[in-house]
C-alpha positions, 0 to 999 in steps of 0.5 A: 221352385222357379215358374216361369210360362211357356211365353216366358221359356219361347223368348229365351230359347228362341234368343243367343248370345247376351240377350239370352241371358239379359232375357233370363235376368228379367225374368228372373228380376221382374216385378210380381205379376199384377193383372192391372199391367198385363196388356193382353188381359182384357183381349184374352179374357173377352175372347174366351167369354165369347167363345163361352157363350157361343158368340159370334164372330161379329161379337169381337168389335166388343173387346174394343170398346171404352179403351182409353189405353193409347197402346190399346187403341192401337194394338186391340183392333189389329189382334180383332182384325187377325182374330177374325181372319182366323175365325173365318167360317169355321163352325166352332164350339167351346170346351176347357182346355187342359193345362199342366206344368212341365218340370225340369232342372228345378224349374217349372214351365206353366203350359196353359193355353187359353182356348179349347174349341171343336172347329168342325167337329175336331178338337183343338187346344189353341195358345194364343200368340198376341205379341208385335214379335213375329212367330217364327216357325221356330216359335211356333213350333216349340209352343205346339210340340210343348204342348203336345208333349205335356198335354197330349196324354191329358186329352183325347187322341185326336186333340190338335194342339194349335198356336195362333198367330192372332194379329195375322189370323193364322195357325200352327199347329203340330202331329208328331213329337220330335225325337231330339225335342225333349233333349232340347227343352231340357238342355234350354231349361238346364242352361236357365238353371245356371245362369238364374243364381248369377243374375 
């Protein structure tokens, strides 16, 4: 069965026409994963020791530092900068977040989002938006209702499910799950399904 992230699925519902299917054709033609080429590897998994540890916001500057990639030199100080716009004064504490997969038309979503915080004492699972694109409220709220939806069940009631939106240190998040949103979610994975043998 295909496995395909929840970034992955956003990039196609949120396209028409042909780039939606040429999107569908890279996914479906791109190289095995390899930690050595995720950009965003080293500014995700440093986030979440700093969380771990209970850092402090002053602790970001860290994921900048012994870059020699010129791309991160450029894109890592904007995400700390936004990050830390979020971050504010909020009194914030760690735990796992959940993460399961949602299967549909023979394909699997992976939903795992990357941090779980208790932000003045309410809890939050919180998916990590890093890319230049911006996040459309369309976006965002596909990646929060998802969540909500596959998640919610797992974790305790008064869970928020959250996207930020890191590079300007804002968040979205969701409460209520719309009526026409799994119809929707299905008809896209649906129309993955169909297209995916072709390209």
């Amino acid at each position: 069965m295909p496995r395909i992230t929840l970034t992955d699925f956003i990039d196609v519902v949120t396209k028409s026409g042909s780039p939606k299917a040429t999107k569908v054709a890279q996914l479906k033609n791109r190289d095995v994963y390899d930690p050595a080429t995720d950009f965003y590897k080293a500014f995700r998994e440093g986030l979440v020791l700093i969380h771990k540890n209970g850092g402090s916001k002053d602790e970001l500057a860290s994921l900048a530092k012994g870059l020699k990639d010129p791309k991160k030199l450029a894109n890592y100080p904007l995400m700390i900068k936004g990050y830390k716009k979020w971050w504010g004064n909020k009194s914030l504490a760690w735990f796992n977040p959940p993460g399961s997969t949602y299967s549909q038309a023979g394909f699997d979503v992976a939903v795992n989002p990357e941090i779980g915080l208790t932000i003045n004492g309410q809890r939050h699972v919180l998916k990590l938006f890093l890319k230049t694109d911006p996040l459309t409220k369309t976006r965002a709220d596909l990646i929060v209702t998802l969540m909500a939806h596959v998640l919610g069940p797992m974790d305790k009631t008064d869970t928020e499910f959250c996207v930020i939106d890191v590079r300007n240190g804002k968040s979205y998040s969701h409460s209520s799950t719309s009526k026409n949103f799994k119809p929707m979610v299905d008809a896209e994975l649906s129309y993955i399904a169909s297209l995916w043998p072709h390209v």
